[in-house]
C-alpha positions as CSV (number, residue, x, y, z in Angstrom):
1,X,0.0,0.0,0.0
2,X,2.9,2.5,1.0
3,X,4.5,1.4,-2.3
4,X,1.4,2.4,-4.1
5,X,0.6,5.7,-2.5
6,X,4.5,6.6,-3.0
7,X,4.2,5.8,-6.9
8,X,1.0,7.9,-7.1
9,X,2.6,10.9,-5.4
10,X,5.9,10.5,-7.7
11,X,3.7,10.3,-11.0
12,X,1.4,13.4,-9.5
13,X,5.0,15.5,-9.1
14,X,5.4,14.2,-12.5
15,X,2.3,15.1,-14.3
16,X,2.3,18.9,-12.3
17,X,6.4,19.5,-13.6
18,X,5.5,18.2,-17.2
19,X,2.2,21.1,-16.8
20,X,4.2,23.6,-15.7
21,X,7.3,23.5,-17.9
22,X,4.3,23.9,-20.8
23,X,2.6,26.8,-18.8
24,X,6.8,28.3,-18.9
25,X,7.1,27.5,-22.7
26,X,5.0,30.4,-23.1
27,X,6.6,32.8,-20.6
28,X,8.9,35.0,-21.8
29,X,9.1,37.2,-24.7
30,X,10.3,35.8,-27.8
31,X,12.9,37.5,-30.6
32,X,11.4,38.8,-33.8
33,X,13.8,39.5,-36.9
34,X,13.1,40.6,-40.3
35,X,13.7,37.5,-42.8
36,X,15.6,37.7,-46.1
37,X,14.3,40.0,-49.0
38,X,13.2,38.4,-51.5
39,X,15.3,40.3,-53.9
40,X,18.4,39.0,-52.5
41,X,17.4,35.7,-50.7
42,X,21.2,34.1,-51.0
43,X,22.7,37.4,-49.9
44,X,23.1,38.4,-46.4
45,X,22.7,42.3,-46.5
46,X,20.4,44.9,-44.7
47,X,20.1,46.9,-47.4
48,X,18.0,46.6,-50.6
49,X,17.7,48.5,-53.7
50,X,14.6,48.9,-55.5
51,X,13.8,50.3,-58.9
52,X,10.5,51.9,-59.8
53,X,10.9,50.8,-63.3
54,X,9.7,47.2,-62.7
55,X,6.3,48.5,-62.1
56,X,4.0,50.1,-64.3
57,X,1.9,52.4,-62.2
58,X,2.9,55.0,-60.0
59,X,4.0,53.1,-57.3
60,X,5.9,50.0,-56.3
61,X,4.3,47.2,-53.6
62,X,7.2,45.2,-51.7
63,X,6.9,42.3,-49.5
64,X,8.8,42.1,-46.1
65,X,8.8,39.0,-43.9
66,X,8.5,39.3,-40.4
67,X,9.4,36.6,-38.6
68,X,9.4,35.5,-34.7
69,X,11.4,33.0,-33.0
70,X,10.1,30.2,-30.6
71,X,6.2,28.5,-30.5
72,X,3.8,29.4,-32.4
73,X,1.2,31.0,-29.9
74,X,-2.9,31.2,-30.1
75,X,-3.0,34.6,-29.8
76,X,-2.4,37.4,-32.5
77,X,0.5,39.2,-31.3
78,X,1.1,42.9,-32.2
79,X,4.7,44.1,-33.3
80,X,6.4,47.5,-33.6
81,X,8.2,48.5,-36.7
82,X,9.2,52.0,-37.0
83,X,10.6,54.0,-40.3
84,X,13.2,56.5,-40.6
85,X,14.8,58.7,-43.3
86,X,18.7,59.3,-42.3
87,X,19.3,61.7,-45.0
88,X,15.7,63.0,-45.1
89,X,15.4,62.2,-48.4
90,X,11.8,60.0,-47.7
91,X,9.0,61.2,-46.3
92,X,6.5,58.9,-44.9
93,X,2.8,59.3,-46.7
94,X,4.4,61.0,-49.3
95,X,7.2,58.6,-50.9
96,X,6.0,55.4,-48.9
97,X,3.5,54.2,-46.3
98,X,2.5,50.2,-45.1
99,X,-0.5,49.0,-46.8
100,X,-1.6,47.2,-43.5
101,X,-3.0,48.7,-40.5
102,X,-2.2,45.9,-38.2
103,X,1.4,45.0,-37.7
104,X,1.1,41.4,-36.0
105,X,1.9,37.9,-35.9
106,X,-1.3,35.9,-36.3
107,X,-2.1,33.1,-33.8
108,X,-1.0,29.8,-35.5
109,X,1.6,31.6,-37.6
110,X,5.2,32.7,-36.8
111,X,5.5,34.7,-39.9
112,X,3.6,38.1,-40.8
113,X,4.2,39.5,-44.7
114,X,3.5,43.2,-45.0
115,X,3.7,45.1,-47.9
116,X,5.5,48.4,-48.1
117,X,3.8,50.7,-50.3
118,X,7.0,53.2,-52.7
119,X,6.0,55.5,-54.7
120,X,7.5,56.7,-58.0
121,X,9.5,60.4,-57.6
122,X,7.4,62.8,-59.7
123,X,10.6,65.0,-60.2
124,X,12.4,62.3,-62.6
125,X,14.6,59.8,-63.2
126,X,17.5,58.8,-61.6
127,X,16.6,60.2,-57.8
128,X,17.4,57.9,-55.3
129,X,15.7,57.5,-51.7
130,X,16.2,55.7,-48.5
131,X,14.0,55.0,-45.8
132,X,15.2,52.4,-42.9
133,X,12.5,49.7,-41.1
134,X,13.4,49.5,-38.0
135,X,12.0,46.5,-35.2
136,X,12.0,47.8,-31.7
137,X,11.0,45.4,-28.7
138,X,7.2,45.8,-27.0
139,X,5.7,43.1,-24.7
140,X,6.0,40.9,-27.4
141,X,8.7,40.7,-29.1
142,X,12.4,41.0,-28.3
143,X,15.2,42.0,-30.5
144,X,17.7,40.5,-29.3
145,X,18.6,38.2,-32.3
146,X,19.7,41.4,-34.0
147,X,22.9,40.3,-36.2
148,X,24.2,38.3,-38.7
149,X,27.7,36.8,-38.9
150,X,30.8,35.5,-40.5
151,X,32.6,32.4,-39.8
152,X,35.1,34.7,-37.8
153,X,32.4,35.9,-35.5
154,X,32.0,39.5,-36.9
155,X,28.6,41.1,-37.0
156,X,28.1,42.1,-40.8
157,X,24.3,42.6,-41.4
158,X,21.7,43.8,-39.0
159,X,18.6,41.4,-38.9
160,X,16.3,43.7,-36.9
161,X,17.1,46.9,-39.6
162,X,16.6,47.1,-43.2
163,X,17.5,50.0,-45.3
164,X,15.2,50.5,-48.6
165,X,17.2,52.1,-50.8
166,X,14.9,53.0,-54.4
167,X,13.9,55.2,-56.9
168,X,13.9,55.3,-60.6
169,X,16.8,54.3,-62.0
170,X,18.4,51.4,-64.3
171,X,18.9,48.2,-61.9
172,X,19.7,44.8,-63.1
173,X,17.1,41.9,-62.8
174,X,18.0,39.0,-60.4
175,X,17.0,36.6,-63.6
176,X,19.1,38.7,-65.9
177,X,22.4,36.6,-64.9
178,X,20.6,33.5,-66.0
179,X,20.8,34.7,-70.0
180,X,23.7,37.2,-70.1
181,X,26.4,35.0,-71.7
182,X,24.0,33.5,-74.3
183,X,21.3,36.1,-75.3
184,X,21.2,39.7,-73.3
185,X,25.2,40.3,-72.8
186,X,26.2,42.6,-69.9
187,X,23.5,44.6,-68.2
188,X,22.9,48.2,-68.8
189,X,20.0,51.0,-68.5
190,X,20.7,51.9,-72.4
191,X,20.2,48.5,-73.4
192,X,17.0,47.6,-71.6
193,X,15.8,50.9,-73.3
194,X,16.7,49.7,-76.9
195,X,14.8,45.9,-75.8
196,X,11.7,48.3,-75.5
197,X,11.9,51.0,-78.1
198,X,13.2,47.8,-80.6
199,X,12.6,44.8,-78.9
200,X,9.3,45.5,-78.2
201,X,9.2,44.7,-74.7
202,X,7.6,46.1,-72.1
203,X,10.1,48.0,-69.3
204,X,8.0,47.2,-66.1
205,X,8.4,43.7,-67.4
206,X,12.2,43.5,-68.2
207,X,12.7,44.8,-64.2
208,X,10.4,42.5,-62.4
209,X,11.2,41.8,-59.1
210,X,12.4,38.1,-58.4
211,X,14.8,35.2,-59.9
212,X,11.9,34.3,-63.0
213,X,11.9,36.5,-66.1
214,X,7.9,37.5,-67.1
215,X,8.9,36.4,-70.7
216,X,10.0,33.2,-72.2
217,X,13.5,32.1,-73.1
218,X,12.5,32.2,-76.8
219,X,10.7,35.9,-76.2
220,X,13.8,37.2,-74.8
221,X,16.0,35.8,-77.5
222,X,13.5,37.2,-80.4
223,X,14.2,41.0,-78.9
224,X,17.8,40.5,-78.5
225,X,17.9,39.6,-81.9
226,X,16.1,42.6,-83.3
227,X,18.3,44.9,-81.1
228,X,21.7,42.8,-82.5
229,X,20.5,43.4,-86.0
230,X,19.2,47.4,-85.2
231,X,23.0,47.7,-83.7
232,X,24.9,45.7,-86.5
233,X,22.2,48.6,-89.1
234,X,23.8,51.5,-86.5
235,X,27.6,50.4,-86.8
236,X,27.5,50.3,-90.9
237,X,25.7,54.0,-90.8
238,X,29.2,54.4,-88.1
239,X,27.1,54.7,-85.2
240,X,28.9,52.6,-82.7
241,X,26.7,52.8,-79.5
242,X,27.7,52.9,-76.5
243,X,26.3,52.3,-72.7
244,X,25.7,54.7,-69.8
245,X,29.3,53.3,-68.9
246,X,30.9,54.2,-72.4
247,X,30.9,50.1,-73.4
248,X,30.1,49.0,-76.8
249,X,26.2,47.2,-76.2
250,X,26.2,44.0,-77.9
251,X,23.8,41.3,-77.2
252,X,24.7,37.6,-76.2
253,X,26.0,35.3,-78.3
254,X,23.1,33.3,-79.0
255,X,21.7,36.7,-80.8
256,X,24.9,37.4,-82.7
C-alpha cells in the first residue's frame, strides 16, 4: 500500500512538472527578426535596392517577412516597426507608407508578410531615396537576435534593420544573370531601353522583381535579336553605340 501511494505521489509530481514547464514554454518574450528580402534571398545584407521601373503604375508594392522565433502561440501578437529617413530624403505618406493597418503575428503563424507601399518620384529619373525599417521590442517581441555573422564571429548585417534604398533608375534583374552570356550580354539602363523601343518589350516587365523573367527564353531571344540586328544597321551608318558606362552594347552570343 505504502508502495502504491508513493508511486502515485511520484507520478502526481510528475504530471504537475511536465504542466508547468508547458505553462513556462509560453513565458517569456520571444525574438522577432526581419527574414531575407526576396530580392536577395542568397545574400546576407540589410540593405536593398529597388527600382521603380519594374512597375508600371505609380507606385511599387514590396513584400517584407516578419518573422518571430520560438512557439507558435494562439494569440495574434502585435509588433512595432518603426521608419526612418537618415538623409531626409523620404517622407513617410508621401514617398512610402504600409499598406496594412495591423502590424502582427497571427495566432498559428510565426511569420507576418506586409507590404510596403513606394512610390514613383514625380521630379524624374535617376533620384534615389532611403528609408530604414526599423523592429524595436514591446511586450511581445524581443530583438535580441539582431545580427548576422561571418565564420570569424563578426557582425556584418543587422537582422532587426533594413534600409530601402529606391527610386527610378536602371537596376539589373536578379534573372538577368541567367541569359547574359547566351542572349542579353552585360546589363545596362541603355540596353534595356533599346529591348523596348526595338525589342518590343515592355520596361515594367524586363525589371520584375524576383529570380523568373515574365517572358519566355525564346521571347527574350527574339528582342535581343532585333536589337543585334538594329546595332549591326547602326555600326554600318558608323554609329557605334555605347552604354551609360561608355561600353560597346552587344547582345549575347546566341543573338549574334
Amino acid at each position: 500500500m505504502k508502495k502504491f501511494i508513493l508511486h502515485s505521489i511520484i507520478l502526481s509530481l510528475f504530471f504537475t512538472a511536465c504542466k508547468r514547464a508547458e505553462i513556462d514554454s509560453y513565458s517569456g518574450v520571444d525574438n522577432i527578426h526581419i527574414a531575407p528580402s526576396m530580392q536577395l534571398p542568397n545574400i546576407i545584407s540589410d540593405t536593398v535596392t529597388y527600382t521603380s521601373k519594374s512597375s508600371n503604375t505609380n507606385y511599387l508594392d514590396v513584400p517584407i517577412v516578419i518573422q518571430s522565433q520560438g512557439r507558435v502561440m494562439d494569440i495574434n501578437r502585435p509588433y512595432l516597426l518603426t521608419t526612418f529617413s537618415s538623409d531626409n530624403s523620404a517622407i513617410a505618406g508621401t514617398d512610402y507608407r504600409f499598406l496594412q493597418d495591423t502590424l502582427e503575428i497571427a495566432a498559428g503563424t510565426y511569420t507576418d508578410t506586409i507590404y510596403f507601399r513606394l512610390f514613383k518620384n514625380p521630379t524624374g529619373a535617376n533620384t534615389t531615396k532611403t528609408v530604414t525599417l526599423q523592429l524595436e521590442p514591446n511586450a511581445h517581441f524581443a530583438t535580441a537576435y539582431a545580427w548576422h555573422y561571418d565564420d570569424a564571429g563578426h557582425q556584418i548585417a543587422s537582422r532587426i534593420r533594413n534600409t530601402v534604398v529606391f527610386g527610378d533608375f536602371a537596376l539589373e534583374p536578379l534573372y538577368w544573370r541567367h541569359y547574359r552570356t547566351n542572349i542579353l550580354g552585360a546589363f545596362s539602363g541603355r540596353k534595356v531601353d533599346l529591348l523596348v523601343t526595338v525589342g518590343g518589350l515592355e520596361e515594367h516587365r524586363v525589371y520584375i522583381l524576383g529570380e523568373r523573367p515574365s517572358y519566355t527564353e525564346q521571347e527574350l531571344l527574339i528582342a535581343a535579336w532585333d536589337v543585334q540586328d538594329y546595332l549591326n544597321e547602326q555600326r554600318l551608318l558608323g554609329n557605334i553605340m555605347t552604354d551609360e558606362n561608355g561600353q560597346v552594347i552587344i547582345m549575347g552570343a546566341s543573338a549574334q
